[in-house]
Backbone as a ProteinNet text record, in pm:
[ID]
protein_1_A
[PRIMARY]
XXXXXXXXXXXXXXXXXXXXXXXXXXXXXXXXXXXXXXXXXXXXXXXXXXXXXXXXXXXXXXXXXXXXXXXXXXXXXXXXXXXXXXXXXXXXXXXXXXXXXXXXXXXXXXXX
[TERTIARY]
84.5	0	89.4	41	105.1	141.1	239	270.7	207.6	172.3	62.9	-68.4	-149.4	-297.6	-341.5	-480.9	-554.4	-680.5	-780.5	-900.8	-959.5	-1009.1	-1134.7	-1258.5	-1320.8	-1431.9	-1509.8	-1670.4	-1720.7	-1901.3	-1936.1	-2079.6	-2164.8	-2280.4	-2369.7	-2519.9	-2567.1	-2702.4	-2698	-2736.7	-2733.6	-2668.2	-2545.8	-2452.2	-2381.8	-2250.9	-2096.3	-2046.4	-1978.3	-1876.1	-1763.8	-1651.1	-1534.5	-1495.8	-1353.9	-1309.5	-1133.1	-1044.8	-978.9	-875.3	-737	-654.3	-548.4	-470.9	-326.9	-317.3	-217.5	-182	-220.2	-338.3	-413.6	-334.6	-263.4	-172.8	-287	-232.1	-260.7	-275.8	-214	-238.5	-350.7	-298.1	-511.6	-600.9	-621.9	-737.2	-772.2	-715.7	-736.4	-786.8	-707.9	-743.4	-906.3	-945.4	-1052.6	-1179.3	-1130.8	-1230.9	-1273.1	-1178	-1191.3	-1296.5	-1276.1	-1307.5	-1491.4	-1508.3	-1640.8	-1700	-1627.2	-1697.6	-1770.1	-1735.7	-1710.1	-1820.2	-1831.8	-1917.8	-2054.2	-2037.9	-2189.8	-2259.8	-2159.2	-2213.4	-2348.7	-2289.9	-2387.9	-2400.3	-2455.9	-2484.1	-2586.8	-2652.3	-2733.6	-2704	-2610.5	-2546.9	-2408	-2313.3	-2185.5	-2087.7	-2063	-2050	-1903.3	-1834.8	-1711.9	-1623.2	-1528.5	-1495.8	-1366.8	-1356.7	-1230.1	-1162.4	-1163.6	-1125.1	-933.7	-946.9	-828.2	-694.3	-790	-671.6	-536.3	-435.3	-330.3	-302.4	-177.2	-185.9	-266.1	-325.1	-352.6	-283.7	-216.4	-125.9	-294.2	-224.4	-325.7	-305.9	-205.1	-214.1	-305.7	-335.3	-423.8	-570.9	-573.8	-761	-724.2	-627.7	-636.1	-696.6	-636.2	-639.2	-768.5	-843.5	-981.7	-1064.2	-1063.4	-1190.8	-1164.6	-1084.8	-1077.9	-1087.4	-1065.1	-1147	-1259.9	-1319.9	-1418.9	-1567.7	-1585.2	-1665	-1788.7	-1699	-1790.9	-1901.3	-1840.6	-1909.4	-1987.3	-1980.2	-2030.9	-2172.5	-2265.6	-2393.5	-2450.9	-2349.4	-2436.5	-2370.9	-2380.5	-2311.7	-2461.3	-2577.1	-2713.6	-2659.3	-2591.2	-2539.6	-2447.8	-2346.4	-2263.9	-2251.7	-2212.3	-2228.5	-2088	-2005.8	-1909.7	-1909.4	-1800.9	-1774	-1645.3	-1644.8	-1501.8	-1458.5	-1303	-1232.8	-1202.8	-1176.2	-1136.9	-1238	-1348.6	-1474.9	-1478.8	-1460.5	-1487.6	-1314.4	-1258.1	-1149.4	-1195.3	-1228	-1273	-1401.7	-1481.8	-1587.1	-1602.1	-1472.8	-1471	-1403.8	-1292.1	-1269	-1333.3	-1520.6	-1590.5	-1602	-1663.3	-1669.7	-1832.2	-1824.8	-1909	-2048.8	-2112.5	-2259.3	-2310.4	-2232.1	-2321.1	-2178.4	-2234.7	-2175.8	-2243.6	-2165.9	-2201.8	-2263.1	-2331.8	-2384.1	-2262.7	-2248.7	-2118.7	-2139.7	-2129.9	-2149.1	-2041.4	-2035.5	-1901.7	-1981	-1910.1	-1909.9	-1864.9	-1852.3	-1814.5	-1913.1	-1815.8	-1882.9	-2032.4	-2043.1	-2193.8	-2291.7	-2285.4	-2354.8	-2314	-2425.8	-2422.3	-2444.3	-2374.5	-2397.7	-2402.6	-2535.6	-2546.4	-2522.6	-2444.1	-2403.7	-2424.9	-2466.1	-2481.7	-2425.5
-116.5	0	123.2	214.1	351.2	409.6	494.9	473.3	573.7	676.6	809	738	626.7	603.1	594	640.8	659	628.2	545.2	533	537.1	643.9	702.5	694.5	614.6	556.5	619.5	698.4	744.7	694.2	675	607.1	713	751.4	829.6	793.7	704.2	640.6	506.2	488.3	402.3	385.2	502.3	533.4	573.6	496.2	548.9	642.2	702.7	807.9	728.5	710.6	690	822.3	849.1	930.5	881.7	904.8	835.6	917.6	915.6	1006	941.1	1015.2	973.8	901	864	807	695.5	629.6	505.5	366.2	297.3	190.5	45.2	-65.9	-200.8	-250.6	-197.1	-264.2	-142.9	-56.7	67.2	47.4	-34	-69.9	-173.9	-304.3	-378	-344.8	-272.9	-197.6	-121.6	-51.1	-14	-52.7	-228.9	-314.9	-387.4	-400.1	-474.7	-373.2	-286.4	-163	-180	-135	-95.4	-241.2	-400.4	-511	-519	-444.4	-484.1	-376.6	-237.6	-140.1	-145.2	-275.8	-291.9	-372.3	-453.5	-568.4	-488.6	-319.8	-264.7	-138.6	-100.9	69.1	26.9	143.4	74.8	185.4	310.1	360.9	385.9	380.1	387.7	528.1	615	747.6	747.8	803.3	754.6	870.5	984.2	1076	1092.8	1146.7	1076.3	1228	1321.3	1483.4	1496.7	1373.5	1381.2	1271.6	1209.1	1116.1	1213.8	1139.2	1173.1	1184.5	1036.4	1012.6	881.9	876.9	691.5	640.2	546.4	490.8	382.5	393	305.7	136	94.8	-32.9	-83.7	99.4	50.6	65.5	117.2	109.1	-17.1	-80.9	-194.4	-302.6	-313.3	-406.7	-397.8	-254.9	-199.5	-310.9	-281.8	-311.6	-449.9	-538.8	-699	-746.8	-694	-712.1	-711.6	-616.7	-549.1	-620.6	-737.4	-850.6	-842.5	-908.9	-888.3	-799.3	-709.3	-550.4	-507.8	-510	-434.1	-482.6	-566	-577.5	-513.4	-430.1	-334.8	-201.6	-151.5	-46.5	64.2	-4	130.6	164.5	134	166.7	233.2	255.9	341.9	453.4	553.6	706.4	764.9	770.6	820.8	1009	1045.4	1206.8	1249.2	1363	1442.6	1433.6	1518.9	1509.6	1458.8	1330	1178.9	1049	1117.8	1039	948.2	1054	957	887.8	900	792.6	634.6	663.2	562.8	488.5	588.8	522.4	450.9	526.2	431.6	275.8	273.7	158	70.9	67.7	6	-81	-275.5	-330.4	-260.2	-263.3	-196.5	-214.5	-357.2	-374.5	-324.1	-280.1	-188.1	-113.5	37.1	160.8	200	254	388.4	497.8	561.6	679.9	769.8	894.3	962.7	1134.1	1174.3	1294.6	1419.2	1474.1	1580.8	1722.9	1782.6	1914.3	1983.6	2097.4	2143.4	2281.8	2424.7	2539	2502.1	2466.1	2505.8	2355	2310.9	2223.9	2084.6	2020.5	1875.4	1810.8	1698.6	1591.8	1447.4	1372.1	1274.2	1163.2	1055.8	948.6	820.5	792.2	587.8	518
0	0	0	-75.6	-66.7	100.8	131	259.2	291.7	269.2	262.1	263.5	168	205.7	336.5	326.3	435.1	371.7	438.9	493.5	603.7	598.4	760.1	715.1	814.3	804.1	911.8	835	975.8	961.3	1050.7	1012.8	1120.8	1059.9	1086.6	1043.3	1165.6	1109.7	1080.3	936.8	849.9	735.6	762.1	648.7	686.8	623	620.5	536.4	570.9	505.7	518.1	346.4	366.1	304.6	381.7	312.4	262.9	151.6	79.6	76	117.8	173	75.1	8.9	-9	-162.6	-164.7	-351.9	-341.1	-491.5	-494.9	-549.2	-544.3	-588.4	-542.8	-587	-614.4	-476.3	-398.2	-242	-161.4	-230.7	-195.6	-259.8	-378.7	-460.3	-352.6	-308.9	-199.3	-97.9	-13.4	103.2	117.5	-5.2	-35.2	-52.8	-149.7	-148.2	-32.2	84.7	166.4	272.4	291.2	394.9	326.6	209.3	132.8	149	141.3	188.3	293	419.3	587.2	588.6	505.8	511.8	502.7	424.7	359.1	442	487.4	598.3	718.5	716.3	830	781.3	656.2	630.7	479.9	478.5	350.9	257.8	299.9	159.7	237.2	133	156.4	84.7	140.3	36.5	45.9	-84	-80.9	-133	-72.3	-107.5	-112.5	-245.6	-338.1	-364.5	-308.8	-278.8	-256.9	-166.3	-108.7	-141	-264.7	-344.4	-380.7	-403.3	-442.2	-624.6	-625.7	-733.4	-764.3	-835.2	-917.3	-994.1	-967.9	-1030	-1121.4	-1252	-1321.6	-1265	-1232	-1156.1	-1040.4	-981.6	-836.6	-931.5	-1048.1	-1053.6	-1161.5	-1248.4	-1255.9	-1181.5	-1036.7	-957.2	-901.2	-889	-858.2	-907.4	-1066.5	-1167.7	-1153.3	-1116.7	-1168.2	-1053.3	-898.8	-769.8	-716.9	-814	-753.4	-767.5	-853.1	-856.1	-736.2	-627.8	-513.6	-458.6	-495.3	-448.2	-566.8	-671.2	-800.4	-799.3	-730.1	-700	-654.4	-522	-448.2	-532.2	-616.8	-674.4	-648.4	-603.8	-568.8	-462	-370.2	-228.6	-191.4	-361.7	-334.2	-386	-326.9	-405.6	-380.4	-473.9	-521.3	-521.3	-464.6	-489.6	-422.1	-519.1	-522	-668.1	-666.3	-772.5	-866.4	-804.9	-838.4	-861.8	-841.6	-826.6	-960	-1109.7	-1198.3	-1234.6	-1198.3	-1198.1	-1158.9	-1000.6	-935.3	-975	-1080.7	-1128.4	-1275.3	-1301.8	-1440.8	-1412.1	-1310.6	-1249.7	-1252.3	-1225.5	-1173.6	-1342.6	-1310	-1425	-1460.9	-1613.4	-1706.5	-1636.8	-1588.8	-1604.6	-1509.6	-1410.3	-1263.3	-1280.1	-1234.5	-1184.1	-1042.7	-965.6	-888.6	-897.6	-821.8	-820	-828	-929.3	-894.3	-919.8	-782	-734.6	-792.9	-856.5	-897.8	-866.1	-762.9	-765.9	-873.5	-949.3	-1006.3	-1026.5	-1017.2	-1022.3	-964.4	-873	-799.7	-842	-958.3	-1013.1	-971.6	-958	-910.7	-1055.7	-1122.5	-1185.6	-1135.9	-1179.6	-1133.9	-1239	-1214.2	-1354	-1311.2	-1375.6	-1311.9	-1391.8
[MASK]
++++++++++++++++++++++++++++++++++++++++++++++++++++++++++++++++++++++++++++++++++++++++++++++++++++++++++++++++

């Protein structure tokens, strides 16, 4: 894992907030999937804010999209936002996406 990543995890309700700290590599695509597994187990949306990524190494959203199997069922549960949001959302395999939130100048876009 990148020695800078960070995942903080905060749950409020029935929903978690992750928030995604630091440069994304092949052992943080892991780290990520594993955290958003354990998330789901007890939150019924999972919001995931990608503001504070670093760099992405294309190896860590490699390792993303061909992991990410497990999880890509509940992809209604997750809502993606920040900077980096559609990085992390193109990651995702083609037949389910994320909800993905982008600020930009004032305006909200919503993409599935």
């Amino acid at each position: 894992m990148a020695t800078n990543f960070r995942i903080y995890i905060d749950r409020t309700g029935e929903n978690i907030q992750i928030k995604l700290v630091g440069d994304f590599d092949g052992s943080s695509a892991l780290h990520l999937l594993y955290s958003i597994q354990d998330c789901l187990k007890v939150s019924k949306k999972i919001f995931i804010n990608t503001d504070f990524i670093g760099n992405i190494e294309p190896f860590g959203v490699n390792v993303f999209r061909y992991n990410a199997g497990d999880i890509a069922r509940y992809a209604n549960r997750i809502i993606l936002s920040g900077e980096k949001a559609l990085f992390l959302m193109k990651s995702w395999p083609d037949n389910m996406r994320p909800e993905c939130k982008i600020k930009k100048e004032s305006i909200i876009f919503d993409t599935i």
